[in-house]
C-alpha positions in Angstrom: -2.4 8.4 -25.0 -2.0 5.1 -23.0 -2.5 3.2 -26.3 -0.2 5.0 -28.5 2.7 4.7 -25.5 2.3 1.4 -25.9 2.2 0.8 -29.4 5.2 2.7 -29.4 7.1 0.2 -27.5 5.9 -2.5 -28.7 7.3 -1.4 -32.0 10.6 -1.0 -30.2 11.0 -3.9 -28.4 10.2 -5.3 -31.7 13.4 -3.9 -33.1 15.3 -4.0 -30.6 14.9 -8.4 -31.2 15.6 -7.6 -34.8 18.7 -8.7 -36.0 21.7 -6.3 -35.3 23.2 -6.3 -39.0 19.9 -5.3 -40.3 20.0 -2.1 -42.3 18.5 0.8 -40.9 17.6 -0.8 -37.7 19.4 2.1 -35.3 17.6 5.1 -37.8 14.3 3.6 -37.8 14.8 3.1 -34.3 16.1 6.6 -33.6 12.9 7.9 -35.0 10.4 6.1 -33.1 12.2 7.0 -29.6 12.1 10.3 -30.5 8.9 10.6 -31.3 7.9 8.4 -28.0 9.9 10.8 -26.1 8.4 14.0 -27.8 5.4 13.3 -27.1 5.9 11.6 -23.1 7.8 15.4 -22.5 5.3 17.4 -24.9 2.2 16.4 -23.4 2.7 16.9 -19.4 3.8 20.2 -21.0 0.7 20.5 -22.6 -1.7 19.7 -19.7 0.7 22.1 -17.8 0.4 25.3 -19.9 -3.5 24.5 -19.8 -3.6 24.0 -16.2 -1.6 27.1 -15.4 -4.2 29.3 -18.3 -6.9 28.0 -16.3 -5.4 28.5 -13.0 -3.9 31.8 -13.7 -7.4 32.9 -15.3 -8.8 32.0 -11.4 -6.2 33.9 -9.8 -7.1 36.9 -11.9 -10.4 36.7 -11.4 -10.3 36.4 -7.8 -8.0 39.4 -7.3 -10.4 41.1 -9.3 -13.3 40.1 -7.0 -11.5 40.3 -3.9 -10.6 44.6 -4.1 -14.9 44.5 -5.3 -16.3 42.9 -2.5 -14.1 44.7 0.2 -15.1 48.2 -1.4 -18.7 47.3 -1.6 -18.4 46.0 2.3 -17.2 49.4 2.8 -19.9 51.2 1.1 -22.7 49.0 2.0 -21.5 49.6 6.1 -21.3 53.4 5.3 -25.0 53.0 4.0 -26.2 50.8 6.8 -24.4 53.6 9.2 -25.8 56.6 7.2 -29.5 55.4 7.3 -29.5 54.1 10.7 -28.3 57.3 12.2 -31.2 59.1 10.7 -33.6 56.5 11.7 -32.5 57.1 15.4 -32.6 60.5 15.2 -36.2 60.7 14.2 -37.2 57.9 16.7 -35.3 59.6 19.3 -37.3 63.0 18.6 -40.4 60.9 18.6 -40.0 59.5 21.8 -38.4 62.4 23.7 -41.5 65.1 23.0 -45.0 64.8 23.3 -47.6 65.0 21.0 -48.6 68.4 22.0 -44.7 69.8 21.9 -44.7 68.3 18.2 -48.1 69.8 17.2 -46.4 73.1 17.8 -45.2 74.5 14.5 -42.5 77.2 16.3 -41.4 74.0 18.3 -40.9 71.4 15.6 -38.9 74.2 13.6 -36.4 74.8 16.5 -36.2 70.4 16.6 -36.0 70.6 12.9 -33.4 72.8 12.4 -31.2 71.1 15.5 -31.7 67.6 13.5 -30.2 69.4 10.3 -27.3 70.8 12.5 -26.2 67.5 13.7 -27.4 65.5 10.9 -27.0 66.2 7.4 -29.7 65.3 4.4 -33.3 66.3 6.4 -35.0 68.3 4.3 -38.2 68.4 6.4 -40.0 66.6 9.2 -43.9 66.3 9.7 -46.4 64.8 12.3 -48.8 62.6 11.2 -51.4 61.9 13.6 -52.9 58.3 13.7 -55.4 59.1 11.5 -53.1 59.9 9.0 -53.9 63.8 8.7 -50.3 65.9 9.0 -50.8 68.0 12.1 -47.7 70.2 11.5 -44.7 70.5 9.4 -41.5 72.1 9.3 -39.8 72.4 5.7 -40.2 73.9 2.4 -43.4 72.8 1.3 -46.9 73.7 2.4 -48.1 70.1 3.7 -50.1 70.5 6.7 -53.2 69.1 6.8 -52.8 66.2 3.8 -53.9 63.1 4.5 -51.4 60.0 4.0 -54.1 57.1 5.7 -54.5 55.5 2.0 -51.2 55.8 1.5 -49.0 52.3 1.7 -46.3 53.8 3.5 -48.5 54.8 6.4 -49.8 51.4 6.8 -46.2 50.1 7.1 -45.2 51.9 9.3 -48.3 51.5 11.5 -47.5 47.7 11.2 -43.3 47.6 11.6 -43.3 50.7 13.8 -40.1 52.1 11.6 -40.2 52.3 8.0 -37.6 53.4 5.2 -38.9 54.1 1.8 -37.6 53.4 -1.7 -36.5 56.8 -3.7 -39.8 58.5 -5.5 -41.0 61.7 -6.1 -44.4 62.7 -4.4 -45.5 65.6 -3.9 -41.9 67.3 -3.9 -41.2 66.3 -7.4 -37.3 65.6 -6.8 -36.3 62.1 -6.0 -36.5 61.7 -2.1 -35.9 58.9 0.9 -38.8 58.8 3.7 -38.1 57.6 7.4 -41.3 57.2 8.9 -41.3 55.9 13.2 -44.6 55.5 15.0 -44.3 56.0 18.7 -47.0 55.2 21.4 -47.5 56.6 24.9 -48.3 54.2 27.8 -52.0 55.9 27.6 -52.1 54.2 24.1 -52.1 57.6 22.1 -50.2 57.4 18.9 -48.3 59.4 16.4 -46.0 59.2 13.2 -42.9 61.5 12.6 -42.1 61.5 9.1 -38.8 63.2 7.6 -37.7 63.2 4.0 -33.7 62.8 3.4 -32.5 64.2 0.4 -30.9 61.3 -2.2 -27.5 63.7 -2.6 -25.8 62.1 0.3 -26.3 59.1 -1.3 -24.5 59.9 -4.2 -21.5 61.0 -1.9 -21.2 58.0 -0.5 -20.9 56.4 -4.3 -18.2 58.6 -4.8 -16.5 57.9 -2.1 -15.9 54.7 -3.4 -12.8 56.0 -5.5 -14.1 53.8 -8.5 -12.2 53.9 -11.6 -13.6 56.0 -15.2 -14.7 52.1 -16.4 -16.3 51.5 -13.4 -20.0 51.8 -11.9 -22.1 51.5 -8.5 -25.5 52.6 -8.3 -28.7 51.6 -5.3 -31.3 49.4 -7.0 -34.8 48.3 -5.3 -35.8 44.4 -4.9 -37.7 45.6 -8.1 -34.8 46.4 -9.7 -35.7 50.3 -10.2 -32.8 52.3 -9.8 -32.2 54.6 -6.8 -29.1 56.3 -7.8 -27.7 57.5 -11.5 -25.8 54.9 -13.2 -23.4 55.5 -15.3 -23.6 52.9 -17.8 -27.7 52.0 -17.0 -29.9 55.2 -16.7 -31.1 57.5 -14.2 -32.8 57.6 -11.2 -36.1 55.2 -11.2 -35.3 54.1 -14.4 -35.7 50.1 -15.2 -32.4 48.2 -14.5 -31.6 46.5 -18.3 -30.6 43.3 -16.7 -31.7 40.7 -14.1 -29.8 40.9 -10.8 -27.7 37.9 -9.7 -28.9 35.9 -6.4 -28.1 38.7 -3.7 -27.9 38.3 -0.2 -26.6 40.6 2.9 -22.7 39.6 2.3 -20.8 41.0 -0.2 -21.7 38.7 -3.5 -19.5 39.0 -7.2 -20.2 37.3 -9.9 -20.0 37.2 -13.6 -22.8 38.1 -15.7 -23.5 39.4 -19.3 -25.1 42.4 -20.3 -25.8 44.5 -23.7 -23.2 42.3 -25.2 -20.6 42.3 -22.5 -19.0 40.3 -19.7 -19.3 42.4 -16.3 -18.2 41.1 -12.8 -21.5 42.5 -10.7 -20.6 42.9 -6.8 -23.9 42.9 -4.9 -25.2 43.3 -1.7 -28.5 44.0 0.5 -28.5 46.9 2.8 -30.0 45.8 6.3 -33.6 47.0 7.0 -34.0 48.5 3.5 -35.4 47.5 0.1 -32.3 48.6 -1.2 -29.0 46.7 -3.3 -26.0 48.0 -3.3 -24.2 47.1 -6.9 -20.8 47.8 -8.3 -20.1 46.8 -12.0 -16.7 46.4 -13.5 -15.9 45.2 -17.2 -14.1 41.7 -17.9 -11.4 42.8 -20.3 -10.6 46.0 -18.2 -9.8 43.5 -15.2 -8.0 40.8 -17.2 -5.6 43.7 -19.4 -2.5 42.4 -17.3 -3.2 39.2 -18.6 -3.9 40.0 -22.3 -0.4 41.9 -21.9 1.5 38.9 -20.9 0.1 36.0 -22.8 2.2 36.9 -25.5 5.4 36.5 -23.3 4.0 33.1 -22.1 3.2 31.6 -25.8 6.7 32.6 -26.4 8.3 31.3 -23.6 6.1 28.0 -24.3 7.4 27.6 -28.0 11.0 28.5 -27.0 10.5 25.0 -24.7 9.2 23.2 -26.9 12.3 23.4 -29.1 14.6 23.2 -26.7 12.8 20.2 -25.8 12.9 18.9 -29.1 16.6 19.4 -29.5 17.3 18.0 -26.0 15.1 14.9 -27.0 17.1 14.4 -30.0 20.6 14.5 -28.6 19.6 12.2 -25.7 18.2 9.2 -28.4 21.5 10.1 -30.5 23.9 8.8 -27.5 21.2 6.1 -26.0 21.2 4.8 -29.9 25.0 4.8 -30.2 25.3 3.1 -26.9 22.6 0.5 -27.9 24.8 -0.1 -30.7 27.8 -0.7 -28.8 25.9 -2.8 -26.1 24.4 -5.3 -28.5 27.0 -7.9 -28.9 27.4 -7.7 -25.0 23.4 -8.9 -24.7 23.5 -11.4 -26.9 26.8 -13.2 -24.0 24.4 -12.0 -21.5 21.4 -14.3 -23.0 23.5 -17.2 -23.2 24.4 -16.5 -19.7 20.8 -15.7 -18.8 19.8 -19.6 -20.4 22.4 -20.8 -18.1 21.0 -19.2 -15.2 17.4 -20.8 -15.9 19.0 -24.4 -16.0 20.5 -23.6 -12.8 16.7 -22.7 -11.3 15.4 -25.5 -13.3 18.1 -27.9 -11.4 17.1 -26.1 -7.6 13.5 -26.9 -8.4 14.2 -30.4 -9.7 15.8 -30.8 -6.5 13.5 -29.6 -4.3 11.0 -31.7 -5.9 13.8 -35.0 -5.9 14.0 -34.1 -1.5 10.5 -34.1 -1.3 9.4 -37.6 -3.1 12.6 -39.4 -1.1 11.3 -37.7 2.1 7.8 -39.1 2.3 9.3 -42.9 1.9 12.5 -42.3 4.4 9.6 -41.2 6.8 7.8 -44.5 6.5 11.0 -46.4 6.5 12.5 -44.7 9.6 9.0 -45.1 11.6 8.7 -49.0 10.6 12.7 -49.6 11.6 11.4 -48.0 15.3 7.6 -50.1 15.0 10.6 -53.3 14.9 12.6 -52.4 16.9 10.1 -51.6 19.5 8.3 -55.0 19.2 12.1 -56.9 19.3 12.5 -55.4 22.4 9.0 -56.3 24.0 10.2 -59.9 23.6 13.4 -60.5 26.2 13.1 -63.9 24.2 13.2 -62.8 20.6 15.2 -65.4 18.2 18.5 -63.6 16.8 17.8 -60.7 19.0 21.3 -58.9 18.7 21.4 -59.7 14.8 18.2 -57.7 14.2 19.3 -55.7 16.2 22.2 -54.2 14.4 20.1 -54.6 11.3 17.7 -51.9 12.5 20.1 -49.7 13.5 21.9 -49.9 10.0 18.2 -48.7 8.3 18.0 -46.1 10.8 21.6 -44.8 9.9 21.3 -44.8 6.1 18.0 -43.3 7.2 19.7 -40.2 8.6 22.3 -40.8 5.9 19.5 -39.7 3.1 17.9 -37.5 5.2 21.4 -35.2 5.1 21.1 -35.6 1.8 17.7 -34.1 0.9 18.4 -31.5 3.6 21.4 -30.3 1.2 19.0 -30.3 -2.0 16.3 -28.5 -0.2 19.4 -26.2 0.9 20.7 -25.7 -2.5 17.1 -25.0 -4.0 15.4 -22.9 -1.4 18.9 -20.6 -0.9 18.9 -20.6 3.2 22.3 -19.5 3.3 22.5 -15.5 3.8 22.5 -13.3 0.6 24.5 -10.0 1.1 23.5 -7.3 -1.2 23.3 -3.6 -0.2 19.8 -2.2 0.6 17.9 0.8 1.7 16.1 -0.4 5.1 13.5 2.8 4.8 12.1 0.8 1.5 12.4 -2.6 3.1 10.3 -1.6 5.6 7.6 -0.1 3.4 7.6 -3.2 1.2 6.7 -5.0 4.4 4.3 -2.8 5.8 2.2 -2.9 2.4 1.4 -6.4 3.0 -0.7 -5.6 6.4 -2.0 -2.0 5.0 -5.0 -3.2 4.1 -5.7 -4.8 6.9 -4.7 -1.9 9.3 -7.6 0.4 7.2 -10.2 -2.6 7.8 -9.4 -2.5 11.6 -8.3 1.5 11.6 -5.2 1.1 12.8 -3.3 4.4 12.3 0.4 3.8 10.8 2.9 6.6 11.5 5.6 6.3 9.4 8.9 8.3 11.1 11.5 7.3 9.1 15.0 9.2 8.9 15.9 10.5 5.3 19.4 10.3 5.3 19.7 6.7 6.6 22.7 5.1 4.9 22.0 1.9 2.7 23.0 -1.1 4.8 24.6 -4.6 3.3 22.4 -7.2 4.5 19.7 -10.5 3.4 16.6 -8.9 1.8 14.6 -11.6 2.2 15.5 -12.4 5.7 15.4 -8.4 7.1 11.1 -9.0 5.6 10.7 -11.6 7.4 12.0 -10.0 10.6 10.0 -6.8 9.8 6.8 -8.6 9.3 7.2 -11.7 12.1 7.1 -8.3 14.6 4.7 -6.2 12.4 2.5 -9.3 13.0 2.9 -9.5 16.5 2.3 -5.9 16.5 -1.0 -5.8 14.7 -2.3 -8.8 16.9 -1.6 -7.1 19.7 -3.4 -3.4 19.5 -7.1 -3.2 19.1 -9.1 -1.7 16.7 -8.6 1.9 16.1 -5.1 1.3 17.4 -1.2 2.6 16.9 1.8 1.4 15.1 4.4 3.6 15.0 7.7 2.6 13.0 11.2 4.2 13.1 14.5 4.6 11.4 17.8 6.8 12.6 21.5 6.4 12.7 22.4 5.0 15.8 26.1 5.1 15.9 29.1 4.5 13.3 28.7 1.1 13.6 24.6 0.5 13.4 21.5 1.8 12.2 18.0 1.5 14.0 14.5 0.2 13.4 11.7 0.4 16.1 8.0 -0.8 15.6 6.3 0.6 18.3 2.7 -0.2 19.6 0.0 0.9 21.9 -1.1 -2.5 22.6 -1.7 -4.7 25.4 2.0 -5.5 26.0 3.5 -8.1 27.8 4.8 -8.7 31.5 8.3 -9.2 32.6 8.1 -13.3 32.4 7.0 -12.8 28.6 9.7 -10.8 27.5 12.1 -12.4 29.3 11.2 -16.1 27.2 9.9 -14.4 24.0 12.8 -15.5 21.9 13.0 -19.2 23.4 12.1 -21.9 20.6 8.2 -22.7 21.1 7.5 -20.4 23.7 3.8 -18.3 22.6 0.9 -16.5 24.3 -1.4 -16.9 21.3 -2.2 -20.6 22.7 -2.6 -22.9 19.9 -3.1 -20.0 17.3 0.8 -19.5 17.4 3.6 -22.4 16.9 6.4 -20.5 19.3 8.8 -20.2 16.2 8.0 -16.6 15.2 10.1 -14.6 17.7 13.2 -17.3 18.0 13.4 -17.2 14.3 13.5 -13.7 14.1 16.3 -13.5 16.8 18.2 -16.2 14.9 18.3 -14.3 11.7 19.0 -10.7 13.1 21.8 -12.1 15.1 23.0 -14.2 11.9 23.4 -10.8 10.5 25.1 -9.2 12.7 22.5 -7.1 14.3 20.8 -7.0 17.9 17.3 -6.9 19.0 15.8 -5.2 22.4 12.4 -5.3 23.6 10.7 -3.0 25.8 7.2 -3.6 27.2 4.9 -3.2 30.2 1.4 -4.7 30.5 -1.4 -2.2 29.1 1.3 0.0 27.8 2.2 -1.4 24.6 6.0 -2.6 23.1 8.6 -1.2 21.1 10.6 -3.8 19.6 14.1 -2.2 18.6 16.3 -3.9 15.9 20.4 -2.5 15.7 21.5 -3.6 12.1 25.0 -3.4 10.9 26.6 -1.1 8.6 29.3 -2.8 7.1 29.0 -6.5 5.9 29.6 -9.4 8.0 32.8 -9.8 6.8 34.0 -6.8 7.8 
C-alpha cells in the first residue's frame, strides 16, 4: 500500500513540473488522482467492513454464549441444590436413629415413607451394616440380606463417608442414582444408609431449562457416558460421539465440531459428583440474524462505494480545473520564491561577514586598552596627549564597527518581533515534546489541562517557545524523579489569555522570587548563567503580556503567563 501511495505521487509531482501547454497533462493527471484517491478512501473502507464482519461475528457469538452459560448456571445450581438436599436427608436419618431403630423393617418404612413425603425421587432406602450385608430395606425390591462388601461403591463410601453414584442399572434394571452416607457412633460402631433416587427428576430439571426444538442438554460422566437422553446423541449410558471440551465448575462455552457440524457446547461440573452438565446449540441456528442481514450490509457497502466513486471524481474535476487556473500564478510565485532565497543567502552572508570582522575588532579594541593602559603607567610618556587621542579614535571606530556588525547579525538572525496569529494550546505542545522524553526517563507525569476553545492569539512564535521552554526547564530541574508538571490554558478576560506551568518541586523562598527576573541572578551556581528568567520576562513584556510567580519552599511554583489578545498595535 505504502509503495503504491507513493509511486502515485511521484508520478504527480512529476506532472505537475511538466510543462503547462503540454497536451493532455490535466486528463492524465485527472486519472492518476482519482485513482490515488479511490484507493486512499476504498481501502480504510475495506479494512472497515472486515473489521466490523469480524467484530460483529464476536458480538454474535458472545450473545449467543452469554443466554448459554447463564441457563446452564441455572441448571447446574438446581442440580447442586437437588442432589445435596437428598444427600442431607439421608445423612440426617443416619445420624438421628440408631442402628437398632434402622434394623427395624416397620421403623425404616414409617422413615421411608416421611423421606418420600418431603422429598421427592426416593425410591427405596437400605442399611448396610459394616460388613456390607443389607440388614433391612424399605422399597420395592426384595434386597435384604445381599452383600455389597466387593462392591466399589461400598468402599467409597467407607473411605469419603458420603458418596453419590453415576446412573446404572443393578439389580433394579432401570437407570438409577445411589446416595450412600456412613455414619459412626462414638463407641466406633458403624453403618451405611443407602437410597436409590429415581433419574426422572433429572429429566425435569432439563426441561426446565425452556430450551428451544434445535437445542439439547443432557448429564454426562467424567467418562463421558451419558446420564440423561440426548436428543441429538443417544440414550441413557450410551457413549458420548465426541470428546468433551476442557470443563471445569464455572459455566464453560465453546465451539466445537461434531458429525459434520459446528456446535457451541456450554459445560459445567456439578459439585461433589462425577457428573457434567452440557447444553448444545447449533452455529447457523445462532448466527440466522446475521445470515439475514448480510445481504443489507453488502448492499449498503456497494451503494458507498459508488457514491464514493462519484464523490471522488467530482472533487479531482474542480481541484484539476483550479490547478489549471493556478498555474501561471506558481510560476510568479517561483520567481518570487528565488528572490526570497537570495534574501536568506544575503542574512547568512551577513551573519558570516559580523562574525569574521568581530574576532579582529576584539583584538584591536583589547590592544587600544593594553596601550593605553601602559601610556598611563608612565606620568612621563613622550607625546602623552597625542597618543592619547589616537587611542581613543581606535576605540571609537571600534564601537563604530561594532554597531555595524550588531545590525547584520540583527538583519540575519530576525531579533525584531514577528507577529503572526497562533494557537498557544499547540505552541505549548511543540515545546513540551522537546523535554517528553526526558520526563519518561525521570517519570515525571505531564498533565496536560488545556482549555478547548482558547482563542488564537497574534504574537512571536519563536519567542512564546522560548518562554515556554526557559520555565519548562526550570520546571523539570526543579521536581524530582517521579514528579509533577502540570500545564494550563483558559481565557482570562477580554483582554488576555492564560498559561500556567505548575510544579510540585522544591520551590523557592520569598528572596528568590522576589530577584528571579534580575539579569544574572541564579540558584543553579555555576550550572546556570542568570539570563534565563530575565530573558524570558523581557520577551513576554516585549509582547505585551505579564508574568506572575507563585512559590513557597517544598511546595512547588506555578509560573503564570497573561498573553494578549489583540496585536501590539492595537
Amino acid at each position: 500500500m505504502k509503495n503504491i501511495l507513493s509511486s502515485t505521487l511521484d508520478t504527480i509531482k512529476t506532472d505537475m513540473g511538466a510543462d503547462i501547454n503540454s497536451p493532455g497533462r490535466y486528463s492524465m493527471l485527472r486519472r492518476k488522482i482519482v485513482s490515488l484517491m479511490a484507493l486512499v478512501t476504498l481501502l480504510p473502507l475495506l479494512s472497515l467492513a472486515g473489521i466490523n464482519y469480524y467484530e460483529h461475528q464476536n458480538t454474535m457469538t458472545a450473545e449467543v454464549q452469554a443466554p448459554m452459560r447463564a441457563l446452564l448456571g441455572k441448571a447446574k445450581h438446581s442440580f447442586e441444590l437437588f442432589l445435596a438436599e437428598r444427600t442431607s436427608a439421608v445423612s440426617f436419618i443416619a445420624s438421628a436413629y440408631d442402628f437398632e431403630e434402622l434394623s427395624d423393617d416397620a421403623n425404616l418404612q414409617r422413615i421411608f415413607q416421611v423421606m418420600r413425603r418431603e422429598f421427592t425421587g426416593f425410591v427405596d432406602l437400605g442399611l448396610i451394616d459394616a460388613s456390607g450385608r443389607q440388614v433391612s430395606y424399605s422399597g420395592p425390591y426384595d434386597l435384604v440380606g445381599r452383600n455389597y462388601s466387593e462392591q466399589a461403591w461400598f468402599q467409597q463410601v467407607q473411605f469419603k463417608g458420603t458418596y453419590v453414584s453415576d446412573v446404572f442399572l443393578g439389580f433394579r434394571k432401570f437407570p438409577h442414582v445411589v446416595i450412600a452416607v456412613r455414619h459412626t457412633t462414638e463407641s466406633g460402631q458403624s453403618w451405611v444408609l443407602r437410597a436409590t433416587l429415581d433419574t426422572m427428576h433429572f429429566d425435569r430439571i432439563l426441561g426446565a431449562m425452556g430450551l428451544g426444538p434445535d437445542s439439547d442438554a443432557f448429564l454426562v460422566n467424567r467418562a463421558g457416558v451419558l446420564q440423561t437422553e440426548s436428543r441429538r446423541f443417544g440414550k441413557v449410558l450410551d457413549k458420548l460421539p465426541f470428546q468433551l471440551p476442557p470443563t471445569n465448575f464455572e459455566s464453560n462455552v465453546q465451539s466445537m465440531q461434531a458429525g459434520g457440524q459446528n456446535f457451541f457446547v456450554a459445560t459445567a461440573f456439578i459439585s461433589d459428583t462425577d457428573f457434567a452438565l452440557v447444553s448444545v446449540k447449533p452455529k447457523p441456528t445462532a448466527f440466522s440474524t446475521w445470515y439475514t442481514v448480510r445481504i443489507d450490509l453488502l448492499f449498503i457497502f456497494v451503494s458507498g462505494v459508488i457514491i464514493i466513486f462519484l464523490a471522488v471524481y467530482r472533487i479531482t474535476s474542480l481541484l484539476i480545473s483550479r490547478l489549471q487556473e493556478s498555474d501561471e500564478q506558481r510560476l510568479g510565485a517561483i520567481h518570487q520564491m528565488e528572490h526570497s532565497q537570495k534574501l536568506s543567502s544575503i542574512g547568512r552572508l551577513a551573519a558570516g561577514v559580523a562574525h569574521e570582522i568581530n574576532n579582529p575588532l576584539a583584538i584591536i579594541n583589547e590592544k587600544a586598552g593594553l596601550m593605553r593602559d601602559i601610556m598611563n603607567l608612565r606620568p612621563d610618556f613622550p607625546d602623552k596627549d597625542k597618543f592619547a587621542r589616537q587611542i581613543e579614535a581606535i576605540l571609537r571606530s571600534v564601537d563604530r564597527c561594532r554597531g555595524i556588525t550588531h545590525r547584520m547579525l540583527g538583519f540575519a538572525k530576525r531579533m525584531d518581533v514577528k507577529i503572526e496569529v497562533l494557537d498557544v494550546n499547540a505552541v505549548l505542545i511543540e515545546t513540551l515534546g522537546f523535554l517528553e522524553r526526558e520526563a519518561q526517563y525521570r517519570n515525571i507525569e505531564l498533565v496536560r489541562d488545556l482549555s478547548p476553545d482558547l482563542p488564537s492569539i497574534p504574537t512571536d512564535h519563536g519567542q512564546i517557545q522560548q518562554v515556554f521552554l526557559n520555565i519548562l526547564n526550570n520546571s523539570m530541574a526543579a521536581v524530582a524523579d517521579g514528579g509533577r508538571i502540570v500545564l494550563r490554558t483558559w481565557n482570562e478576560d477580554d483582554r488576555f489569555v492564560g498559561v500556567s506551568i505548575e510544579d510540585n518541586g522544591c520551590g523557592m523562598s520569598e528572596e528568590t522570587v522576589k530577584n528571579m527576573f534580575e539579569p544574572f541572578f541564579t540558584t543553579k551556581k555555576e550550572k546556570g548563567t542568570g539570563l534565563g528568567m530575565s530573558i524570558t520576562y523581557g520577551i513576554v513584556k516585549r509582547l505585551g503580556g505579564e508574568i506572575k510567580v507563585r512559590s513557597a519552599l517544598s511546595e512547588g511554583t506555578t509560573m503564570t503567563i497573561l498573553l494578549p489578545k489583540n496585536s501590539l498595535e492595537g
